[in-house]
C-alpha positions in Angstrom: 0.0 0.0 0.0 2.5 2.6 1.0 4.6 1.9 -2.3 1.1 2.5 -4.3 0.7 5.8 -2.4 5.1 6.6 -2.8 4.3 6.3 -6.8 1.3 8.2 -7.2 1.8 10.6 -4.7 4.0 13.3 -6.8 1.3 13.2 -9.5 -1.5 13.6 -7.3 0.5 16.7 -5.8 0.9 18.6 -9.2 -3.1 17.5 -10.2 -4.4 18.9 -7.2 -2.3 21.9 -6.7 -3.3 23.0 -9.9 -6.6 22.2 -10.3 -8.2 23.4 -7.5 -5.6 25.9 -5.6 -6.7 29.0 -7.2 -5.4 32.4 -5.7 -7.2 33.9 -2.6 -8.0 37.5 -3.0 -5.3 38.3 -0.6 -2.9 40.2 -2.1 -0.8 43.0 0.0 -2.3 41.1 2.7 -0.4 39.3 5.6 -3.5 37.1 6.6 -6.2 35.4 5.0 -9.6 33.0 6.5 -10.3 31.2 3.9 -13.1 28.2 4.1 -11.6 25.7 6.9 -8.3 27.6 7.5 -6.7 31.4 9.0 -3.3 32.0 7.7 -0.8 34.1 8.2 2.5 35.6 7.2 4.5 37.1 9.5 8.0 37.7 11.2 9.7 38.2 14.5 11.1 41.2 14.1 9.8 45.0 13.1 12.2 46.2 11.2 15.6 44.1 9.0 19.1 45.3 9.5 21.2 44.6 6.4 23.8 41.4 7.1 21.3 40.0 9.8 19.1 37.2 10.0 15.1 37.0 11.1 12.7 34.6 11.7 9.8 34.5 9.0 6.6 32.4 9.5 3.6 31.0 8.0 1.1 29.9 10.6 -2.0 27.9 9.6 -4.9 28.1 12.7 -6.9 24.8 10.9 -11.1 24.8 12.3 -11.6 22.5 15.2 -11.9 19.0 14.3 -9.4 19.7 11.2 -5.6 18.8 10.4 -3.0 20.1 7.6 0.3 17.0 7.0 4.1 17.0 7.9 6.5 17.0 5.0 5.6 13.6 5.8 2.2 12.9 5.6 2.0 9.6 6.0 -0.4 7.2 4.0 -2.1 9.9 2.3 -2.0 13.5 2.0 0.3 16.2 1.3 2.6 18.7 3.0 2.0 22.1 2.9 4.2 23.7 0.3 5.4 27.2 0.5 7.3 29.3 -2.2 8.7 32.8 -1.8 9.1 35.8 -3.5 11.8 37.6 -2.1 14.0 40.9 -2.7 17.4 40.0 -4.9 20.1 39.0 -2.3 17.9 37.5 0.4 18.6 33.9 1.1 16.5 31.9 2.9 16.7 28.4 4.7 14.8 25.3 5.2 11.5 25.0 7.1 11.4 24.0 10.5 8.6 21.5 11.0 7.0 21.3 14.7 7.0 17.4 15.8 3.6 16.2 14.0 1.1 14.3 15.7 -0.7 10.6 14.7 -3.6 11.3 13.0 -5.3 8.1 12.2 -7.7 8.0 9.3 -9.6 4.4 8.9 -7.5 1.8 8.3 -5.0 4.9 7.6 -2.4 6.6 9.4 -1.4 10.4 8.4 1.1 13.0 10.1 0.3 15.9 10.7 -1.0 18.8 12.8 -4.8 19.7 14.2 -3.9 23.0 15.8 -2.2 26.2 15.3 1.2 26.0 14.3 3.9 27.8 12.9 6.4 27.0 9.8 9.8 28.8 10.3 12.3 29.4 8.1 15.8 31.9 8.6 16.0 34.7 6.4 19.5 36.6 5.7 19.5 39.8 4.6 22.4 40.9 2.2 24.5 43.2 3.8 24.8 45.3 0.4 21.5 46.1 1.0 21.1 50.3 0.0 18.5 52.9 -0.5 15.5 50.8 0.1 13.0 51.6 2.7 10.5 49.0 2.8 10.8 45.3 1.5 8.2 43.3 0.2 8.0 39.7 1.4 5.4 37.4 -0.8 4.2 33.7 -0.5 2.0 31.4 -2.2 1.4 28.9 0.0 -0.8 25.6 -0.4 -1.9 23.0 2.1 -4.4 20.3 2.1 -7.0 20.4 5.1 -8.9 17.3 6.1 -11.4 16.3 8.1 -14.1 13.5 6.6 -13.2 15.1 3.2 -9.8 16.6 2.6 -9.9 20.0 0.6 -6.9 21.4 -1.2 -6.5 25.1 -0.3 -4.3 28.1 -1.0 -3.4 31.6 -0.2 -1.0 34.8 -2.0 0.2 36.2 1.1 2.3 40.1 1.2 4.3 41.5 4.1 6.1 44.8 4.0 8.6 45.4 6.0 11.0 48.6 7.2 14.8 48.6 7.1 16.3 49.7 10.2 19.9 50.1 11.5 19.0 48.3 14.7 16.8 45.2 14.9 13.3 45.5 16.6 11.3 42.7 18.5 8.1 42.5 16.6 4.7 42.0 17.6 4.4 38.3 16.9 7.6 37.3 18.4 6.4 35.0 21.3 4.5 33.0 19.1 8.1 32.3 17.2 9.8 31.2 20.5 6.6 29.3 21.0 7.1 27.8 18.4 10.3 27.0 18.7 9.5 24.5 21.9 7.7 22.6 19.4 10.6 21.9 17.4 11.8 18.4 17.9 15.2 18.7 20.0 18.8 17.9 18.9 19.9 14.5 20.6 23.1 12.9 21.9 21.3 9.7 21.2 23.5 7.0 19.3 20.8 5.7 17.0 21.0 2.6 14.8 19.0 0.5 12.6 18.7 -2.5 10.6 16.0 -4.9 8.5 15.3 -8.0 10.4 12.6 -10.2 9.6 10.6 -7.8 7.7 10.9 -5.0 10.5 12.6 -1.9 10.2 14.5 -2.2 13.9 16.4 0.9 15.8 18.8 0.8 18.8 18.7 3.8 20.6 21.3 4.2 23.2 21.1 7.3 25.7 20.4 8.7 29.5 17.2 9.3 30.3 15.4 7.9 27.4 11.7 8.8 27.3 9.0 6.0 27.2 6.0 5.3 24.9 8.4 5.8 22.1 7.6 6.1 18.5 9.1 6.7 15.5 8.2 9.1 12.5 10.5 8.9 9.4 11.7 12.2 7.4 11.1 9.8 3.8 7.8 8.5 2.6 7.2 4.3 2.5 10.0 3.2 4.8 7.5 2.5 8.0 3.9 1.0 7.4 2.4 3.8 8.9 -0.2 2.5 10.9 1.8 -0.7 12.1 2.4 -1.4 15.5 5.3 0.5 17.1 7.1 -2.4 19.6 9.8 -1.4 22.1 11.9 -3.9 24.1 14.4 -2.4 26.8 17.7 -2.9 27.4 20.5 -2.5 29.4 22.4 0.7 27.5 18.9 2.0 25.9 15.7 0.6 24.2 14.9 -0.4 21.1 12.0 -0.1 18.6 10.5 -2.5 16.2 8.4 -1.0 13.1 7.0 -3.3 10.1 8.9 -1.9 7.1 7.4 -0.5 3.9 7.9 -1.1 0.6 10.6 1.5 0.2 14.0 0.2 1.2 16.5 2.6 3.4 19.8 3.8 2.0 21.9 5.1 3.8 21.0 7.3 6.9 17.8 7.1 8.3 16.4 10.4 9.5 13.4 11.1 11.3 11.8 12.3 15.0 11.3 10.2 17.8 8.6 11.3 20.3 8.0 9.8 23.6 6.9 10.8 27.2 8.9 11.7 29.7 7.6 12.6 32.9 4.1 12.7 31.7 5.0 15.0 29.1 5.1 14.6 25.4 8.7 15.4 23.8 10.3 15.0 20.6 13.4 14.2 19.3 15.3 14.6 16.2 17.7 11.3 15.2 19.9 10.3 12.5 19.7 6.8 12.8 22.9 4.5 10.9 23.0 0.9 9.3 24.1 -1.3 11.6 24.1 -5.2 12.8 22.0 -5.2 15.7 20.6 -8.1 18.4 17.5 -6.8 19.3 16.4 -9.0 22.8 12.2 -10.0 22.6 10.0 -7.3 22.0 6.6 -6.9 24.1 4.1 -8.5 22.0 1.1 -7.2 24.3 2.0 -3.3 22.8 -1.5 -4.2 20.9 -4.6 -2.2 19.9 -7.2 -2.9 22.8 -9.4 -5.6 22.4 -13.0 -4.3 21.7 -14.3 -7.9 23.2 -13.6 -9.2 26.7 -11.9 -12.6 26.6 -15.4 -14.5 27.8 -17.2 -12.8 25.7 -15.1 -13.7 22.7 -15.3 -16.9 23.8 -19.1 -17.3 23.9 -19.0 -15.4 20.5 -17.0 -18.1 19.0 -18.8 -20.3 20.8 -22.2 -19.1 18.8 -20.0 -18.7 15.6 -19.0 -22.8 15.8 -22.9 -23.5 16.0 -24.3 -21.6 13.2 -20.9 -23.3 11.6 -23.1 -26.6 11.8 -25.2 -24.2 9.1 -22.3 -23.3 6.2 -22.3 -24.9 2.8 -18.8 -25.8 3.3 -19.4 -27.8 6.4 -22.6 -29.7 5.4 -21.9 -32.7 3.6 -19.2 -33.5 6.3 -22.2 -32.9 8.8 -24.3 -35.7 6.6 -21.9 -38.3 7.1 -22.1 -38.2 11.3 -26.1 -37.7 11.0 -25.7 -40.6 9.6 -23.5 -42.3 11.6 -25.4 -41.2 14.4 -28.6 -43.5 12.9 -26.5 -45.9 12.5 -25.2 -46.1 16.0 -29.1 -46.2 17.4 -28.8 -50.1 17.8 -25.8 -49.6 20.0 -25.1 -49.1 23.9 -25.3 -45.8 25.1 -21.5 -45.5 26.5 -20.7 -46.6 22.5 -22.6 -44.0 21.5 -21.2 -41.6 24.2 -17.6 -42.5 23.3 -18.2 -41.6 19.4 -19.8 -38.2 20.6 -16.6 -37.2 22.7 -14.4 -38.6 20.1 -15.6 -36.8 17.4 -15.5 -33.5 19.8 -11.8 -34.4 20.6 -11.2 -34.6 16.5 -12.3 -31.0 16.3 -10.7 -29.7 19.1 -7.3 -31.4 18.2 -7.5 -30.0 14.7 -8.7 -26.3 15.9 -6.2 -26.0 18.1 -3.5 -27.0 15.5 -5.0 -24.6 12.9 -4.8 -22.1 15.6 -1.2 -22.8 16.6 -0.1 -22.5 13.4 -2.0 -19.7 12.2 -0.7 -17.7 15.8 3.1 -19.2 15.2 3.2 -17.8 11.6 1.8 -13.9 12.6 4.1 -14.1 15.3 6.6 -14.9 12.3 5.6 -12.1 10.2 3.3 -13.5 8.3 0.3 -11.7 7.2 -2.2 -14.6 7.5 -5.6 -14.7 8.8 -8.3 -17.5 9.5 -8.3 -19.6 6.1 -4.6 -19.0 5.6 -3.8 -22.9 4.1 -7.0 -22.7 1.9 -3.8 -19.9 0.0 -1.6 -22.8 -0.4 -2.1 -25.3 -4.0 -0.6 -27.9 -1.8 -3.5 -27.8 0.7 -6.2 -27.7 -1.7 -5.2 -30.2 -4.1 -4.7 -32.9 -0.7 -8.0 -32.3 0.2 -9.6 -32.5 -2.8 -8.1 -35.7 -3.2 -9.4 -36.9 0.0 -12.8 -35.4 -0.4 -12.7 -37.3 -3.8 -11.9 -40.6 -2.4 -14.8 -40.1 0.6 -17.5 -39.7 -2.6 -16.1 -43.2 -4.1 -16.8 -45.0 -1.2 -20.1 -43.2 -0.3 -20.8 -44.2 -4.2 -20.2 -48.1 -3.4 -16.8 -47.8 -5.5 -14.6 -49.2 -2.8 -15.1 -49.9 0.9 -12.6 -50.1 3.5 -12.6 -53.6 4.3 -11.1 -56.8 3.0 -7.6 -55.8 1.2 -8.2 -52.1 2.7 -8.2 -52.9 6.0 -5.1 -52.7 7.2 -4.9 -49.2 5.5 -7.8 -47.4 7.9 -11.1 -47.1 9.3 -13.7 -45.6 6.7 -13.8 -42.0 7.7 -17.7 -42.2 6.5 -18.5 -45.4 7.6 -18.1 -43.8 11.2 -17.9 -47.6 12.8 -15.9 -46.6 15.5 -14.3 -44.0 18.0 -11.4 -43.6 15.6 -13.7 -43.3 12.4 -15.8 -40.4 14.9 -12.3 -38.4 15.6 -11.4 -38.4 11.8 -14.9 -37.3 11.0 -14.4 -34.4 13.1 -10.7 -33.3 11.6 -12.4 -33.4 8.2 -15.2 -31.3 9.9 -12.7 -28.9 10.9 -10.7 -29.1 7.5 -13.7 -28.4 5.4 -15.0 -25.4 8.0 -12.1 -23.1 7.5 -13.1 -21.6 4.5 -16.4 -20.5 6.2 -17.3 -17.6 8.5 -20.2 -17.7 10.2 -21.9 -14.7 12.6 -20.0 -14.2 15.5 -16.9 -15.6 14.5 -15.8 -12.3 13.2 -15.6 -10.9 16.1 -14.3 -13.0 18.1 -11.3 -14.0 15.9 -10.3 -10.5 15.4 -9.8 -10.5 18.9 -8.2 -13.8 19.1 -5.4 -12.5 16.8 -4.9 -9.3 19.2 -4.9 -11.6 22.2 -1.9 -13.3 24.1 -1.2 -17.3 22.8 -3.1 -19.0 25.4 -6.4 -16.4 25.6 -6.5 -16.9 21.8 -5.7 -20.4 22.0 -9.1 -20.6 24.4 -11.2 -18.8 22.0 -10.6 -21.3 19.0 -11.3 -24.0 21.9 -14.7 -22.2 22.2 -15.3 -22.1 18.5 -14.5 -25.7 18.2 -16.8 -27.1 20.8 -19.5 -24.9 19.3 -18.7 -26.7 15.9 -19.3 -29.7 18.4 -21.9 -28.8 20.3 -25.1 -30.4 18.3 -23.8 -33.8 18.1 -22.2 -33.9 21.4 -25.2 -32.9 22.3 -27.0 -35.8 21.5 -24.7 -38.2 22.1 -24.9 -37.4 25.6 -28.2 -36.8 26.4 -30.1 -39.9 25.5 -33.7 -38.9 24.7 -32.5 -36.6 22.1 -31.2 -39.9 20.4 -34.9 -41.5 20.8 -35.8 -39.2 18.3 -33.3 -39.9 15.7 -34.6 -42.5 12.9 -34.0 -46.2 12.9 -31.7 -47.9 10.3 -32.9 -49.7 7.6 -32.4 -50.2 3.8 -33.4 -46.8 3.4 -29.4 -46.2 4.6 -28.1 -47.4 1.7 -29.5 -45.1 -0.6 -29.0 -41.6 1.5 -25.4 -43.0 1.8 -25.1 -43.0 -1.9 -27.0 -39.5 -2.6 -25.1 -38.0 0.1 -22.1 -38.6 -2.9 -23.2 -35.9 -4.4 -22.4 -32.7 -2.1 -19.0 -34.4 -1.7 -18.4 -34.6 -5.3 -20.0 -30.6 -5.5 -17.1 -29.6 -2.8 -14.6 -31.0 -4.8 -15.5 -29.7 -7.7 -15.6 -26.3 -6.2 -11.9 -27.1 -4.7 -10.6 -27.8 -8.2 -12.1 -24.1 -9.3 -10.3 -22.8 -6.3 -6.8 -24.3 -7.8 -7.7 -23.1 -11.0 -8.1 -19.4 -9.9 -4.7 -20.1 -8.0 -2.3 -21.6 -10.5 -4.5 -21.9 -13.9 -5.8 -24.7 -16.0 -2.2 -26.6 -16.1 -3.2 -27.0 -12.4 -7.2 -28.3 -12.8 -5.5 -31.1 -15.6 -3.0 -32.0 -13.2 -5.3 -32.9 -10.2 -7.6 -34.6 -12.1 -5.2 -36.9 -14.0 -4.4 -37.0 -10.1 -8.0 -38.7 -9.4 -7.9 -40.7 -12.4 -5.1 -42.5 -11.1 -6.4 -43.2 -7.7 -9.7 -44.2 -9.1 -7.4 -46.9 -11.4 -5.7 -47.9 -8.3 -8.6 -48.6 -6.3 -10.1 -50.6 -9.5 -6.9 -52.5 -9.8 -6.8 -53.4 -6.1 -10.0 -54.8 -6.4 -8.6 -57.9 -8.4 -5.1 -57.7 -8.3 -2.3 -57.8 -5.0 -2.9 -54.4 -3.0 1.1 -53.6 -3.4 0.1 -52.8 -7.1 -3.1 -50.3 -5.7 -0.4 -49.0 -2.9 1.6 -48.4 -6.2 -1.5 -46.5 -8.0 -2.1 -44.3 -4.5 1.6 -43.7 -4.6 1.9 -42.6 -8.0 -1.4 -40.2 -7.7 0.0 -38.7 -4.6 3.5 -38.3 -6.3 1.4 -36.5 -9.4 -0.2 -34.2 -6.7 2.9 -33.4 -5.2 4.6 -32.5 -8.4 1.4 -30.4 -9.6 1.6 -28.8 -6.2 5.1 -27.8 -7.1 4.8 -27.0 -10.8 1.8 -24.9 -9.7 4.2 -23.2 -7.7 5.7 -22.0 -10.1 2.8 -20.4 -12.0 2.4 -17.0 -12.3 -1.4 -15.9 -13.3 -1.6 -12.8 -15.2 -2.5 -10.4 -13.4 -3.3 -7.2 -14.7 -4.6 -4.1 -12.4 -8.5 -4.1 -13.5 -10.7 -0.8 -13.1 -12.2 -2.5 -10.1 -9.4 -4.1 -8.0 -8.8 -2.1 -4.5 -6.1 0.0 -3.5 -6.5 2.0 -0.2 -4.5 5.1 -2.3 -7.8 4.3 -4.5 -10.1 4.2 -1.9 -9.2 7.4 -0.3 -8.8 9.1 -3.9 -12.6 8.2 -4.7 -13.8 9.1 -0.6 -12.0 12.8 -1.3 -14.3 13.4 -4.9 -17.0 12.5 -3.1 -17.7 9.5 -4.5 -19.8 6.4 -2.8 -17.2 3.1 -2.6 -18.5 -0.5 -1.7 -15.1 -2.7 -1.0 -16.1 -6.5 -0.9 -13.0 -8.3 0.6 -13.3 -11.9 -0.9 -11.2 -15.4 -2.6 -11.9 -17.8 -4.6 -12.0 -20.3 -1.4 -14.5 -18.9 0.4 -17.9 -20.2 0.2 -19.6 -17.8 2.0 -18.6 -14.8 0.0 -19.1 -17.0 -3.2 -22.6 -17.5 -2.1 -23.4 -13.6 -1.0 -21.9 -13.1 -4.7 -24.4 -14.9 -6.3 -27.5 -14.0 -4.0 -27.1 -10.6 -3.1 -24.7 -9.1 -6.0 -25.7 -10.5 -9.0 -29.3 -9.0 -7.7 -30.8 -7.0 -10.8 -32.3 -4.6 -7.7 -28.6 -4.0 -6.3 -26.9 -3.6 -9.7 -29.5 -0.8 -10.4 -29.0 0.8 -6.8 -24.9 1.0 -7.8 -26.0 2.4 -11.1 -28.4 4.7 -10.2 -26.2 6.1 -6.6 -22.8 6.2 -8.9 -21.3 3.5 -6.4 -17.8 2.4 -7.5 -17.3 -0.9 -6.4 -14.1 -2.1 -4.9 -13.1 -6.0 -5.1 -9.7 -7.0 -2.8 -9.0 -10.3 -3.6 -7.7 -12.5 -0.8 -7.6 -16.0 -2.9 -4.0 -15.6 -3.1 -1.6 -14.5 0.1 -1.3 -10.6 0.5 0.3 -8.9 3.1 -1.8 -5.4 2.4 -4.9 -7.2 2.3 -4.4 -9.2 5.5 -3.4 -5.7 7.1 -6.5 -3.9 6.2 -8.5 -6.9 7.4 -7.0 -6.7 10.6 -7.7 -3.2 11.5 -11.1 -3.9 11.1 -11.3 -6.3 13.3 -11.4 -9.1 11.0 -9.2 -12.2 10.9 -10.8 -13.4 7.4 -13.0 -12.9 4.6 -15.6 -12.1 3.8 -15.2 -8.1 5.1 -18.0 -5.5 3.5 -17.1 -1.9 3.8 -19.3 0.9 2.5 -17.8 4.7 2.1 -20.6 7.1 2.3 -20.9 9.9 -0.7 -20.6 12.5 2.4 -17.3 11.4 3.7 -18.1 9.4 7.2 -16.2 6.5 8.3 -16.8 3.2 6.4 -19.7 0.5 7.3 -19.5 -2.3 8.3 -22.3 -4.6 6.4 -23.2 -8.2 7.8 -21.1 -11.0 6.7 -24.0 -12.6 5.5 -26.5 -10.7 3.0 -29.0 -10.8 0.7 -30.5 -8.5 -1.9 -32.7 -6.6 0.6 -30.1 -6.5 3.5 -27.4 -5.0 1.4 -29.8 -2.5 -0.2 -31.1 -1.6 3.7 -27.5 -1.2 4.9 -26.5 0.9 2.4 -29.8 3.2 2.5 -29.5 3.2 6.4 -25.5 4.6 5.2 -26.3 7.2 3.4 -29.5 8.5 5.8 
């Protein structure tokens, strides 16, 4: 993102600067109020003495609830740009920023100001300078003023001034010692800094270092902006972690460091130099706040694991132990008991692996979120393998038994504790690509939590995932109610085929969008093969159907790695989402839906089909000149996962809606229809 905003930004500078900074009628004036802004020209002294120097100012007074940018502004923005007209001889210097402030814009983070301040800069008057009796001082100045909406603004500013043989204190010359205090200070600090890991890292040795520290960069895209800002002390000093950008340092690193000392805010300037540093462990609980307790982000995932139970994805899986369970109506109660727990323990055991890695990998750098191995070929084309093989012997193709059964229990038979605890890892396998309500939520918060709280909240969305069956398994007269068995059995068995075979196919589309058609062929020559091994087996020595399998899985490994290496064409469409985009549109005044989706996940496939492809919602886009935003999560990316994150979210789908008058983004329901997304978005806009 910050790389997208580096680019564009110069552009966007010289398109709105000219476009829509037109002159103020200020001229020969040292002040001027325009629409959201007072600003003024103006020095600290009376009167200039040739071969001295004097402070000259532009102050900007912004309205309340306003802000102008630093000369860095940050993800978006621009600093305010000044350029003199001054008599022939008169040199002056650079500005002198005051220390910005963090001002956080959605899933943005600008610098900047949002009060008064003052921009100084050292004037020296030649000392040649005869016969003149006033000088004139101009300056067009332009700055960009946000609040919802940013408006680009400008002013022509004149200042007259006397010439004197001895310097005079002007009127405004508090304000530039003022001002001055605001200046970030000169440091004895020996300050360091190197890339590890993805982090920009900076060793800052010194006495009295203050706390709370954080760092803002003099360059554009080094830092991602609104990234967390770790410290970790040590013995000589402290240092700060800060998740680099996309642009790479070179050389000296300059910037300001602010922190608190004594309860008050103070600034510093550094000069930070490559070095090879050995950081110690950074506090990892320096994280936004939680907006959920830890209970209730339990019970939330709790809720979320039920209505699981409910997901396309999860279904067919769901079949095979309703079916099991009428199966298991004949037997004793502590049988049926024992395949109820085990079943539970195969969903906890496989949550809280998902969830150890998914944790181990952030904590790694990674930018992953819930679904993260649904991203990975490999991962897909296993389990559509093994989906495929549960659909043969649901069909009648093959059943574990005879020359099979030294290989397994049937995972759909469900015969036995161990068949219930594989039913519910392939309950948990086939869940991840589904979010239900509540589970957004609470696995936002899971992700901001320390290991073990998080760990308990995926323990609470498993046993909700667990609850129905578990459920019955232990309380008998639910099971009075279930069915009895019969020939009837045979025949759901085989029609039950059918969703299996539908979620395969839908995991071979997902490989297709991730490494093309070479991919699709290779999977299902893939299936071909196992399907000719089980055949085989059934009339030949199993080593030759162990030879098949082995061959099929060989073929899946090696489309897993030659899908590897594909590389989609990707081209930027009209509609693919940038936040530079986003906040681009949001300043025109524009309306922006952004659907955060992939290929993998059912549940935004299944909102695209019911509520988008609505005739009643396309003509509502038309008709409210909507521009619809699509960030596509089907393959890893690191700016996608970010933006998910501070919203909360841990995983697709996300629906945000940027109102045509400039308000913070929407949320919308992760699940929607036609006449929910038309009543959010109405309800927006009201």
């Amino acid at each position: 993102m910050t790389r997208k905003i580096t680019l564009i930004m110069p552009v966007l500078r010289m398109l709105l600067l000219a476009a829509f900074c037109a002159p103020a009628f200020a001229i020969a004036q040292p002040s001027v109020t325009t629409e959201n802004a007072t600003v003024t020209l103006m020095t600290d002294v009376a009167t200039v003495v040739p071969g001295e120097t004097f402070w000259l100012g532009f102050q900007l007074q912004p309205r309340p609830g306003w802000h102008t940018y630093w000369r860095n502004p940050g993800d978006s923005g621009l600093p305010t740009t000044l350029e003199w007209t001054l008599p022939k001889g008169f040199e002056v210097g650079e500005i002198h920023w005051p220390a910005p402030h963090a001002v956080p814009y959605g899933p943005l983070m600008n610098f900047g100001y949002d009060d008064d301040h003052l921009l100084m800069l050292a004037v020296t008057v030649p000392s040649d300078l005869m016969g003149a009796e006033i000088v004139n001082i101009g300056l067009r100045a332009d700055w960009l003023i946000c609040e919802e909406i940013c408006i680009p603004e400008g002013a022509d500013l004149q200042l007259d001034l006397p010439v004197g043989d001895r310097a005079a204190l002007g009127p405004h010359n508090d304000l530039f010692i003022d001002a001055q205090a605001r200046w970030p200070r000169q440091s004895n600090w020996q300050v360091t800094y190197e890339i590890i890991a993805g982090d920009l890292v900076l060793q800052i040795i010194g006495d009295s270092l203050p706390r709370d520290l954080r760092f803002f960069p003099f360059a554009e895209g080094l830092i991602q902006n609104a990234g967390p800002q770790q410290t970790a002390v040590a013995s000589d000093g402290q240092f700060l972690k800060i998740p680099k950008g996309d642009v790479a340092p070179d050389g000296d690193l300059g910037g300001v460091i602010i922190g608190t000392a004594q309860g008050i805010n103070v600034a510093f300037e550094v000069l930070a130099q490559p070095d090879n540093l050995s950081p110690p462990a950074f506090d990892s609980s320096i994280r936004d706040e939680p907006s959920l307790s830890l209970m209730a982000a339990i019970f939330y995932a709790f809720l979320g694991g039920i209505l699981l139970n409910l997901m396309p994805c999860v279904f067919p899986v769901l079949s095979l132990k309703a079916l099991a369970l009428v199966k298991a109506v004949g037997h004793s109660r502590q049988q049926i008991r024992r395949d109820g727990l085990a079943y539970t323990a195969g969903i906890l055991v496989s949550f809280l692996i998902v969830a150890t890695a998914l944790l181990a990998l952030r904590a790694g750098g990674e930018a992953i979120g819930w679904g993260f191995q649904l991203q990975s070929p490999y991962f897909i084309a296993a389990l559509a393998l093994v989906l495929f093989l549960v659909g043969l012997n649901l069909s009648g193709y093959f059943s574990l038994s005879g020359r099979f059964a030294g290989v397994g229990q049937s995972l759909t038979e469900q015969s036995g504790t161990t068949g219930a605890f594989f039913t519910g890892v392939l309950a948990t396998i086939v869940a991840t690509p589904c979010t239900a309500p509540f589970m957004a939520p609470a696995l936002g918060v899971a992700l901001a939590m320390p290991t073990l709280s998080a760990l308990l909240i995926f323990v609470g969305l498993g046993l909700g995932l667990a609850f129905p069956f578990l459920l019955i398994s232990l309380v008998p007269s639910f099971a009075n109610h279930l069915p009895k068995p019969g020939a009837w059995m045979d025949v759901f068995k085989q029609l039950l085929a059918f969703p299996i075979y539908a979620t395969v196919i839908w995991l071979v589309w997902v490989l297709g969008q991730q490494v093309g058609v070479d991919g699709i062929a290779a999977i299902l020559a893939a299936m071909a093969m196992l399907a000719l091994g089980i055949l085989l087996a059934k009339r030949q020595s199993r080593f030759i159907a162990i030879g098949f399998a082995g061959l099929a899985f060989l073929a899946a490994i090696g489309m897993g790695m030659f899908a590897g290496q594909q590389t989609i064409a990707e081209t930027i469409q009209a509609d693919s989402w940038s936040a530079s985009k986003v906040q681009s549109l949001t300043q025109q005044g524009k309306p922006v839906f952004v659907n955060f989706t992939a290929a993998w996940c059912v549940t935004c496939l299944a909102n695209e089909r019911v509520a988008f492809s609505d005739v009643k919602v396309e003509k509502f886009f038309a008709e409210n000149g909507i521009v619809y935003l699509e960030a596509d999560w089907t393959r890893r990316d690191a700016t996608i996962a970010a933006e998910l994150e501070r919203f909360g979210r841990s995983g697709v789908p996300l629906y945000l809606y940027y109102p045509a008058s400039g308000r913070d983004p929407i949320i919308l329901p992760q699940l929607l229809t036609p006449g929910i997304l038309l009543d959010s978005l109405r309800q927006a806009e009201s």
